[in-house]
C-alpha positions as CSV (number, residue, x, y, z in Angstrom):
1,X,165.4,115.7,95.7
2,X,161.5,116.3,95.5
3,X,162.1,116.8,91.5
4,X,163.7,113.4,91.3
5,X,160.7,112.1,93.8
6,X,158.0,113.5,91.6
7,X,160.0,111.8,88.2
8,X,160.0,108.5,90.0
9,X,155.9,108.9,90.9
10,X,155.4,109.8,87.9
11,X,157.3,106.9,86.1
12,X,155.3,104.5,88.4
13,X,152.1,105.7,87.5
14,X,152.8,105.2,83.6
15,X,154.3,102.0,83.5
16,X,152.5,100.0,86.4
17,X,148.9,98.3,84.9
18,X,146.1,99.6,85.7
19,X,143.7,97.6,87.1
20,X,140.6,98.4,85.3
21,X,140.6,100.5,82.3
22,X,138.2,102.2,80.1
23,X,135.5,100.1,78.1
24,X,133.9,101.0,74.9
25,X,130.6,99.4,74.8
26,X,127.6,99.6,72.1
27,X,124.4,100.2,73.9
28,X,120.9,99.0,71.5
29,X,118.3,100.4,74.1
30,X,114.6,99.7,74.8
31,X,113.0,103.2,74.1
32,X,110.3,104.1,77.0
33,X,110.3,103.6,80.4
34,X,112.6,100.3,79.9
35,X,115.0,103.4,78.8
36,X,115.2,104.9,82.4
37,X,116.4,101.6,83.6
38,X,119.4,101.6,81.1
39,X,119.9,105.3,81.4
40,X,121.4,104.7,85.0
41,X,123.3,102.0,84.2
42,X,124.7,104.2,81.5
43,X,125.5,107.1,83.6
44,X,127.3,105.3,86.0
45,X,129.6,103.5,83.6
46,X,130.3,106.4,82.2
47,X,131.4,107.5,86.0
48,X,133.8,104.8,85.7
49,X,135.6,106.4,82.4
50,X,133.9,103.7,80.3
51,X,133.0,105.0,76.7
52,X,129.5,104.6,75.7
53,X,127.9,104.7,72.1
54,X,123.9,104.5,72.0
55,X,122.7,103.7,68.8
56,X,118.5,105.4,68.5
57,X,116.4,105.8,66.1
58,X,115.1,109.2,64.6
59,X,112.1,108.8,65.6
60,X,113.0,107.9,69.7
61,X,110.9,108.9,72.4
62,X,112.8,109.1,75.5
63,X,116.6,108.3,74.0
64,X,118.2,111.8,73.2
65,X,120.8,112.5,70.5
66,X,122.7,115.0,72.6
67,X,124.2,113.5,76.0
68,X,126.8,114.9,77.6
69,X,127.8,110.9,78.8
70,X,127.3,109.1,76.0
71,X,127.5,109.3,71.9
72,X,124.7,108.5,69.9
73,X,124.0,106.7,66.4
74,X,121.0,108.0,65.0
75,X,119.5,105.7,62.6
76,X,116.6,107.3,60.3
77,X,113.5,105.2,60.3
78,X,110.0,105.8,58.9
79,X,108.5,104.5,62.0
80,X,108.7,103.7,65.8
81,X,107.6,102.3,68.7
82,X,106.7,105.9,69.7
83,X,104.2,107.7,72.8
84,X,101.1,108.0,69.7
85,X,101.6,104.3,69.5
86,X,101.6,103.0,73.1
87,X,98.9,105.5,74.0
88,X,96.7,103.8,71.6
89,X,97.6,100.4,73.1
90,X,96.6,101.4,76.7
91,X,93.5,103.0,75.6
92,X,92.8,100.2,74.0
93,X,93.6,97.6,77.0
94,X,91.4,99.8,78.9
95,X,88.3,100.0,77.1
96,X,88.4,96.5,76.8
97,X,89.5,95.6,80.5
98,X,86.7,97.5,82.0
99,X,84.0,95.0,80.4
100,X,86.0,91.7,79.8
101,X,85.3,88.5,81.7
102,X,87.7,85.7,82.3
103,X,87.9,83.5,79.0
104,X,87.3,86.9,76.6
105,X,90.4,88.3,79.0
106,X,92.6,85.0,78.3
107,X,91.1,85.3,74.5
108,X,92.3,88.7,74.4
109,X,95.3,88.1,75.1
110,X,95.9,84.8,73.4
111,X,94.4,85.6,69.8
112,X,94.2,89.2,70.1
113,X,97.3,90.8,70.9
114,X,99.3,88.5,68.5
115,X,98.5,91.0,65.7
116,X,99.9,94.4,68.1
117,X,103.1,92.2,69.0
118,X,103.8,91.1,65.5
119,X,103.5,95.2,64.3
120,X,105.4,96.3,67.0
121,X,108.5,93.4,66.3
122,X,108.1,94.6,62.6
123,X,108.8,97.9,63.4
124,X,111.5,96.8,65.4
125,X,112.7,94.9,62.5
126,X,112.7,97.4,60.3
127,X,115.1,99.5,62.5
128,X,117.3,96.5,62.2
129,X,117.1,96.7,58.7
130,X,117.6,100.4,58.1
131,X,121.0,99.5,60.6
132,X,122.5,96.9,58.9
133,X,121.6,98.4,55.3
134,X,123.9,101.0,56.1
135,X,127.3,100.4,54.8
136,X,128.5,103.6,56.5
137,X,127.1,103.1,59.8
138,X,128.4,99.5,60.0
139,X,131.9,100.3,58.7
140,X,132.4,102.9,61.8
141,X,130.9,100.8,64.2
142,X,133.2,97.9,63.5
143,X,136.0,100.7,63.2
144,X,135.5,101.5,66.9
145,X,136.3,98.3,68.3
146,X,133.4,97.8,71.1
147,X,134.2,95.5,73.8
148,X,131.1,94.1,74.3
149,X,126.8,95.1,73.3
150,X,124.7,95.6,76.0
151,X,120.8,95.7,75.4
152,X,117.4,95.2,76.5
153,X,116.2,92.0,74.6
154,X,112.5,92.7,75.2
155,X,113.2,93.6,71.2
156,X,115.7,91.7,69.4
157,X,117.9,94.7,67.2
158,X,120.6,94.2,70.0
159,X,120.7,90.8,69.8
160,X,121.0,90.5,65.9
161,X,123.6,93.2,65.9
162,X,125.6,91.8,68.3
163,X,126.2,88.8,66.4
164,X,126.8,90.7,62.9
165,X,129.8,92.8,64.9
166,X,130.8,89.5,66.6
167,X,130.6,91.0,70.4
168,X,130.3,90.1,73.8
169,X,126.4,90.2,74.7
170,X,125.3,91.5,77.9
171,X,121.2,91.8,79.0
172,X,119.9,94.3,80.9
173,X,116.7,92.1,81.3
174,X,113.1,91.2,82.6
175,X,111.3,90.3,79.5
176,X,111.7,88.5,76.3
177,X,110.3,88.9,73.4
178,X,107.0,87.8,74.9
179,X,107.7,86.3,78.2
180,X,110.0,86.6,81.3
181,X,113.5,85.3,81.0
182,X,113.4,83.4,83.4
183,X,111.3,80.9,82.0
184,X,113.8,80.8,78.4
185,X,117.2,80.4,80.4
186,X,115.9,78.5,83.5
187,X,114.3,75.1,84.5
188,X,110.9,76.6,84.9
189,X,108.4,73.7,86.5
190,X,104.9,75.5,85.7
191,X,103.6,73.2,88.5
192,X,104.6,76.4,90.9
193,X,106.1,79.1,88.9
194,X,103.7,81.0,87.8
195,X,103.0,82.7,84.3
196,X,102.8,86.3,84.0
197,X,99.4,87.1,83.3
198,X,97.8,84.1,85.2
199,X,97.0,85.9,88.3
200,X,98.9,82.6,90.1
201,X,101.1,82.6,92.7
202,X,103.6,79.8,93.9
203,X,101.0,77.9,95.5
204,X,98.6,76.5,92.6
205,X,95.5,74.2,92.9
206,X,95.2,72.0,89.6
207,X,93.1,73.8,87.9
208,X,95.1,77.1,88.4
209,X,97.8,74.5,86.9
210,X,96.2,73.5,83.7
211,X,95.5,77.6,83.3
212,X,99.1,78.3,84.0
213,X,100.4,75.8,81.2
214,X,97.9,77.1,78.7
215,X,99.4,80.5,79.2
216,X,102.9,79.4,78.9
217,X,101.3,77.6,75.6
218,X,100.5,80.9,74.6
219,X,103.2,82.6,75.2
220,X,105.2,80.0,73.6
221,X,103.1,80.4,70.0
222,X,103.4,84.1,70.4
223,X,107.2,83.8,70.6
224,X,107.7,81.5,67.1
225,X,104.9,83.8,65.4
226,X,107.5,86.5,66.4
227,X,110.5,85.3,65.5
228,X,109.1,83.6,62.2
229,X,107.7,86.4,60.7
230,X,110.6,88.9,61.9
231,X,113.4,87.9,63.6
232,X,114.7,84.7,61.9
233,X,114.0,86.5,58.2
234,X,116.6,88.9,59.1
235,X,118.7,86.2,60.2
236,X,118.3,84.9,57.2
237,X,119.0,87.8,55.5
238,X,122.0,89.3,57.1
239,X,123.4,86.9,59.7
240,X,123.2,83.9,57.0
241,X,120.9,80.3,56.5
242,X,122.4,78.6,59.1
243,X,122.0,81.3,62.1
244,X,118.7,80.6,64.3
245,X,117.8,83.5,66.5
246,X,116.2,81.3,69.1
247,X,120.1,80.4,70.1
248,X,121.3,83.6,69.5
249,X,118.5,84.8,71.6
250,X,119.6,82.7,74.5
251,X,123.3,82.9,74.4
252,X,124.1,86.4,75.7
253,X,127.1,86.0,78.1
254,X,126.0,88.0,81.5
255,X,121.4,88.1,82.3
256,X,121.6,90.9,84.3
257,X,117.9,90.2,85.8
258,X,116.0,93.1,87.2
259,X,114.6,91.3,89.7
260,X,115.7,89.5,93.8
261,X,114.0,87.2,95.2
262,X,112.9,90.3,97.8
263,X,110.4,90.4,95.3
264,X,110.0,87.4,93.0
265,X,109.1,83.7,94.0
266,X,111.9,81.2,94.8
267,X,112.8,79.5,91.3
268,X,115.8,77.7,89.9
269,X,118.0,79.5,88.2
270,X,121.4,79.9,86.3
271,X,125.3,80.8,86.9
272,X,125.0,83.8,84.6
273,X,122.0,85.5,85.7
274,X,122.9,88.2,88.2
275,X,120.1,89.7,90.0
276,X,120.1,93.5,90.2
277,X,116.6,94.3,91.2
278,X,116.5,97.9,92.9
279,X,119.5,98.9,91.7
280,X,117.7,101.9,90.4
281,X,116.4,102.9,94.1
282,X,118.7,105.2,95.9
283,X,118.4,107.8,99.1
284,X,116.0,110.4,99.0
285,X,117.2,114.0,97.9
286,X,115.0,117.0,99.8
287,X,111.8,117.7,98.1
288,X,111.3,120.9,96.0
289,X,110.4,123.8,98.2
290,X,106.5,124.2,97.3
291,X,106.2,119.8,97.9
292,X,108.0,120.0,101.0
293,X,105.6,122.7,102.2
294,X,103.0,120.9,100.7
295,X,104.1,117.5,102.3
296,X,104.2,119.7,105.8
297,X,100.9,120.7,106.0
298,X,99.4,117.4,105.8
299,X,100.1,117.0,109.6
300,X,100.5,113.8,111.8
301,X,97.7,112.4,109.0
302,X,100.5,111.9,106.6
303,X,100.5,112.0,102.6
304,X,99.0,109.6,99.7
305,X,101.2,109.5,96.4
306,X,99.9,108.4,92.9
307,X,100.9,107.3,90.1
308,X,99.8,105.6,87.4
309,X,103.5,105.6,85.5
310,X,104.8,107.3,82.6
311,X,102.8,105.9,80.0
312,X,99.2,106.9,81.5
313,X,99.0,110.2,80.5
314,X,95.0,110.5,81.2
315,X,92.5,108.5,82.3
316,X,88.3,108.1,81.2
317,X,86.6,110.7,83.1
318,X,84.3,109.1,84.9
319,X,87.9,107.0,86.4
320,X,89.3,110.2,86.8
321,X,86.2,111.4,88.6
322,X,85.9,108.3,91.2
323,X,89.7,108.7,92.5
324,X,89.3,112.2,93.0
325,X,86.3,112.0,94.8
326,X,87.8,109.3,97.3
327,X,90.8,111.3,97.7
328,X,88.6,114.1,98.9
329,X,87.0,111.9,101.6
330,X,90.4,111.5,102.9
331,X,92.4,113.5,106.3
332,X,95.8,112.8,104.5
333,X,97.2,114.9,102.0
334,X,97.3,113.9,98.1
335,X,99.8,114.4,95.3
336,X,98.7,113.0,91.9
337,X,100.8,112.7,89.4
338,X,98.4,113.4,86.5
339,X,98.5,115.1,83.1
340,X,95.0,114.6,82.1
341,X,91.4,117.6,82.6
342,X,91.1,118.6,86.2
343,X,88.5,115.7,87.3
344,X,85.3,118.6,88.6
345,X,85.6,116.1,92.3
346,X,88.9,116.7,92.8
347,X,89.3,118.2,96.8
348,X,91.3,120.9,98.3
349,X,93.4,118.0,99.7
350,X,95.3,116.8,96.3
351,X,97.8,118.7,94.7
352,X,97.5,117.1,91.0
353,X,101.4,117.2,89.3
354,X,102.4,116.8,85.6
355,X,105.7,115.2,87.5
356,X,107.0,114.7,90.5
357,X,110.2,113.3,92.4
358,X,108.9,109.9,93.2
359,X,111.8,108.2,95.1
360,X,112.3,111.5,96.8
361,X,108.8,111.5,98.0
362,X,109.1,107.7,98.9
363,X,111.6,108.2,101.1
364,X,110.3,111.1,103.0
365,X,109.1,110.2,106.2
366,X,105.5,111.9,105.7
367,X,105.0,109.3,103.4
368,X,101.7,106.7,104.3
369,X,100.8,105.0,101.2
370,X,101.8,104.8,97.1
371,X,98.8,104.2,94.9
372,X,100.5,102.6,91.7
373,X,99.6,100.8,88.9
374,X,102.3,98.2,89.3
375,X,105.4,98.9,86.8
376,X,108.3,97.2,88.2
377,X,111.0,100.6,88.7
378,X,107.7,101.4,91.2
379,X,107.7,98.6,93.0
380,X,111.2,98.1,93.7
381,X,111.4,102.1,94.9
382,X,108.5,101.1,97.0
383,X,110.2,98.0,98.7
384,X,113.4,100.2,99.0
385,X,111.6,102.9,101.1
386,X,109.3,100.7,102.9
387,X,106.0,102.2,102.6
388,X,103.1,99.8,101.7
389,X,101.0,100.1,98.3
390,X,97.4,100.3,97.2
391,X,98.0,98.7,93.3
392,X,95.5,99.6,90.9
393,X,97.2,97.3,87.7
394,X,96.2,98.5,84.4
395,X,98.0,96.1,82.1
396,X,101.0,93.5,81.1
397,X,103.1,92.4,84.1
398,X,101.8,94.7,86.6
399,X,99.1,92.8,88.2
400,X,101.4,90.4,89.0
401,X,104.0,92.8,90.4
402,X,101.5,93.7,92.9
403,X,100.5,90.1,93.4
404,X,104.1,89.6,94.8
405,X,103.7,92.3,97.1
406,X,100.0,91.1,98.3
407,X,101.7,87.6,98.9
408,X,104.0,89.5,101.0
409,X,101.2,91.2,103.2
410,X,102.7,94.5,102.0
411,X,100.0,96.0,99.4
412,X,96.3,95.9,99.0
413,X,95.2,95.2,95.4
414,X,92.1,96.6,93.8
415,X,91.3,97.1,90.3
416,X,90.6,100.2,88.2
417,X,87.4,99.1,87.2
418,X,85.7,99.7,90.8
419,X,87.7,103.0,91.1
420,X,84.1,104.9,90.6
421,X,82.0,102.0,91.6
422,X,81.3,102.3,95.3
423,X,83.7,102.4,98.3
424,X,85.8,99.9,97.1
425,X,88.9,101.8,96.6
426,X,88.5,103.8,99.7
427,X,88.4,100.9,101.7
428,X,92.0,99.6,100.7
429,X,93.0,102.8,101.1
430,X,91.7,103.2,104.7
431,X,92.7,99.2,104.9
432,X,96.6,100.1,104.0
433,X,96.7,103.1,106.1
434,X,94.6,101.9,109.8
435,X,96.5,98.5,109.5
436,X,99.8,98.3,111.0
437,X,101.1,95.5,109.6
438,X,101.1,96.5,105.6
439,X,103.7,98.5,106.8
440,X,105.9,96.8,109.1
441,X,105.9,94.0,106.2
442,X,107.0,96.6,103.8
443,X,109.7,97.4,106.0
444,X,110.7,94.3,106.5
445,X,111.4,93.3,102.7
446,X,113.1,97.0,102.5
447,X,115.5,95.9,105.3
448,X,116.0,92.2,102.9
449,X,116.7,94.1,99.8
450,X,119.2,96.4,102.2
451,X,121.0,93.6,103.2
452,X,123.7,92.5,100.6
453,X,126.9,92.0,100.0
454,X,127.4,95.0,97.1
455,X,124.5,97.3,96.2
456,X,122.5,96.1,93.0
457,X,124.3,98.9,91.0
458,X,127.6,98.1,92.0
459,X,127.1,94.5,91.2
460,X,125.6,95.3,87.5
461,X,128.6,97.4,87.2
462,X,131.2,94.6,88.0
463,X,129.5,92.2,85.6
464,X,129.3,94.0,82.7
465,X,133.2,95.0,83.2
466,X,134.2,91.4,84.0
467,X,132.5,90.6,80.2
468,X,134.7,93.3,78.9
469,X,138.0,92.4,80.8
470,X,137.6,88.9,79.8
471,X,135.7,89.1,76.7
472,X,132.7,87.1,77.6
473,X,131.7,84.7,79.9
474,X,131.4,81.6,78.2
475,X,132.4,79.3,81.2
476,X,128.8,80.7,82.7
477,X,126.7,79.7,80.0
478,X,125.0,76.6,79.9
479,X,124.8,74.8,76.3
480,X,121.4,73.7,77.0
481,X,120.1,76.6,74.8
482,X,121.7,74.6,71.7
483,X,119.6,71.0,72.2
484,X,116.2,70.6,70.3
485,X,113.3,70.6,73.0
486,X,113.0,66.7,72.8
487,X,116.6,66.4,73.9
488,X,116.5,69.0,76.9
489,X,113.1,67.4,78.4
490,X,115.1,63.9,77.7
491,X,111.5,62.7,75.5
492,X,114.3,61.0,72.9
493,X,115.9,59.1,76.2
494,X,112.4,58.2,77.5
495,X,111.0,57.0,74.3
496,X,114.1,54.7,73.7
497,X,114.2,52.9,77.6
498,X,110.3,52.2,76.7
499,X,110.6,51.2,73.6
500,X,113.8,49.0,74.9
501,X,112.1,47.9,77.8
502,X,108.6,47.0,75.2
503,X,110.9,45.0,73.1
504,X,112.6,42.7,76.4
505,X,109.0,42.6,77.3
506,X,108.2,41.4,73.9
507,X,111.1,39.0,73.3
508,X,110.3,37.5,77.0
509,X,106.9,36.9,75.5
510,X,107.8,35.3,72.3
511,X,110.7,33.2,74.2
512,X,107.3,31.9,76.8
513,X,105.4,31.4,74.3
514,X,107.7,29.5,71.8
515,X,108.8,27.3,74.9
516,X,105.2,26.4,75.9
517,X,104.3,25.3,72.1
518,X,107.0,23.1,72.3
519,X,106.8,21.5,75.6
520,X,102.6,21.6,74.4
521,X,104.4,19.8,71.0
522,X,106.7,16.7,73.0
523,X,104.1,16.3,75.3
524,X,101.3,15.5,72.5
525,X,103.9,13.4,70.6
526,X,104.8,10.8,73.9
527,X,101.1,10.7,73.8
């Protein structure tokens, strides 16, 4: 009898459906720390039993051939968007940051930084190239029947790709090519949503208005200077003539927007973006042994953390020098992650680190502050945990990452210009830490972000499978990305009511003035 009962389970179990089976999904990555964002969403589809193929190139910073949860492509390429290359970048923001005033700032980064996002995009393109040039490569990636492409369109190989295999598109997303994503998919009114890089918030005076549309205006010619010079040729080349990769651009299925509106201002928005900001941020794991009994010792005074993210390997000296030196004025304990020289004013307090566990240590109740520079996974671990922030933003979005938090009365921002100039940086420190409420706001967006319906993760997860069970998700995408930007803004439909209106005007005139010439006419002849 229990033979015949395990036959029948075992019938059951082979020919009822499943509910949810394995994907197979192409994954065109952002390499850097956009990489550690896709790299969880990666190992938790492969939790799931979904197959996942990364396609790198040879010369990939953080992406590694050999994964035990996913396969990799390697594509050979002559060139990359590699550590040598954004290390020069930063250095270069730097040097220049530390002496700039306003209009050279907004110069800068109008005219200046055209000529580094057109290299970079190049180099991106020729990746793109070197893929599709491959007869090989493309015949066994057409051979394995994907389900779907999911990519980080802050470069556009995934994008282009996608469309020469004919896929499903999925983003895992904050910028664009040069801009948030918001601002391409959404109605974004620049009279309160404000452009990265402006320094605005939601509240704008007119003149912080005119700025914000002049950076939009930039941002705008640094987009077609990008896709005219690299994108659209390859288009052109491999897609066809008749392709434009402004609309392929826009026309992924799921925006899977690391971002809430925890931490970003209200704004409209659209019924396939799915927010998933935080979804990276999970409970802290005990400390190593030598930082927990480093963490210990720091009393009821509490611990500092730094970090000035991945990319900032060192720092000028004489910086280096100032934030040591303040830390050394300090009762709390210090751990810096830093791989640069030993600053010579660096105190017994600060334990300097080439690494260190960083949502473990935000969520240790020791914690009192997080010095950081701003990056975005930072922020959202910071919110998560609840412990308020002194920002010191080096470059690209992060300013206004911390700007979002300041609005929020959770984080103090200074800049790391004044680092060695004065007490300035001590006194946001000892701002942060002596006033209450920096924290209890902190805690309070931490309890916010808490507080949904599915974790952030989970909800990623159940969008990217719903692309692949249904093969899309065209019924979410608005066709607005197809109409010419006379047609969306309506300028055609406004042109033609005044010009229809001018002519009734008009032809009322005429019809007056013909009637009074010939009432002006009888009258003169009875006379």
């Amino acid at each position: 009898m229990g033979l015949v009962h395990c036959c029948s389970a075992l019938l059951l179990l082979v020919f009822i459906p499943k509910g949810c089976h394995g994907g197979n999904m192409l994954v065109l990555p952002a390499d850097g720390s956009h990489w550690l964002n896709m790299d969880i969403l990666i190992k938790a589809l492969h939790s799931r039993g979904h197959n996942v193929t990364v396609v790198r190139s040879s010369r990939s910073w953080y992406i590694k051939e050999k994964s035990s949860y996913y396969n990799t492509y390697t594509v050979q390429v002559e060139r990359s968007i590699d550590q040598k290359f954004i290390t020069k970048l930063i250095s270069e923001s730097l040097k220049f940051e530390r002496g700039a005033i306003p209009l050279t700032s907004f110069l800068n980064a109008a005219v200046g930084m055209i000529g580094v996002f057109v290299d970079a995009h190049t180099t991106v393109g020729e990746l793109v190239s070197a893929m599709l040039d491959d007869k090989q490569l493309m015949r066994t990636l057409k051979d394995s029947k994907f389900d779907m492409v999911l990519t980080d369109p802050c470069w556009g190989h995934g994008v282009i790709l996608a469309k020469y295999l004919n896929l499903p598109l999925v983003y895992n997303v904050r910028w664009l090519l040069s801009g948030e994503a918001h601002l391409a998919i959404a109605p974004s009114p620049l009279s309160y949503i404000p452009i990265t890089g402006s320094g605005h918030t939601d509240t704008m005076t007119f003149f912080q208005r005119v700025k914000n549309v002049l950076y939009q205006l930039n941002n705008l010619i640094q987009h077609q200077v990008v896709v005219k010079l690299v994108y659209q040729k390859l288009c052109d080349k491999y897609l066809g003539s008749d392709i434009d990769f402004n609309q392929l651009l826009l026309g992924a299925d799921i925006w899977l927007m690391r971002v809430d509106f925890v931490f970003e201002f209200p704004r409209p928005t659209m019924p396939n973006v799915v927010y998933i900001g935080g979804f990276q941020c999970k409970p802290a794991k005990p400390l190593p042994e030598h930082l927990e009994e480093f963490v210990q010792s720091s009393g009821e005074h509490g611990v500092i953390i730094m970090s000035l993210g991945s990319f900032v390997s060192e720092l000028p000296s004489d910086m280096a020098n100032g934030i040591a030196a303040t830390f050394a004025k300090l009762p709390q304990r210090v751990i810096w992650r830093y791989t640069g020289p030993r600053p010579a004013t660096l105190g017994n307090n600060t334990l300097m680190v080439d690494w260190m566990p960083q949502n473990d240590l935000l969520g240790h109740p020791k914690i009192k502050l997080f010095v950081a520079h701003g990056g975005t996974n930072g922020v959202q671990e910071a919110i998560y945990h609840g412990v308020p922030v002194v920002g010191l933003p080096l470059f690209f979005d992060q300013f206004d990452n911390l700007l979002r938090l300041k609005e929020r009365g959770a984080a103090k921002l200074t800049t790391i210009r004044t680092v060695d100039q004065g007490n300035t940086f001590q006194d946001a420190i000892q701002e942060v830490l002596n006033e209450p409420s920096y924290r209890l706001n902190m805690q309070r967006l931490s309890r916010l972000h808490r507080d949904q319906p599915m974790k952030s993760l989970d909800t990623a997860l159940f969008w990217i499978e719903f692309v692949m069970r249904h093969k899309g998700a065209a019924h979410l995408r608005t066709e607005s990305y197809r109409l010419p930007w006379y047609s969306y803004h309506s300028v055609d439909v406004i042109l033609f009511l005044v010009g229809a209106l001018l002519l009734v005007i008009f032809t009322f005139f005429i019809f007056i003035r013909c009637l009074c010439t010939t009432m002006c006419k009888s009258k003169v002849k009875r006379d």
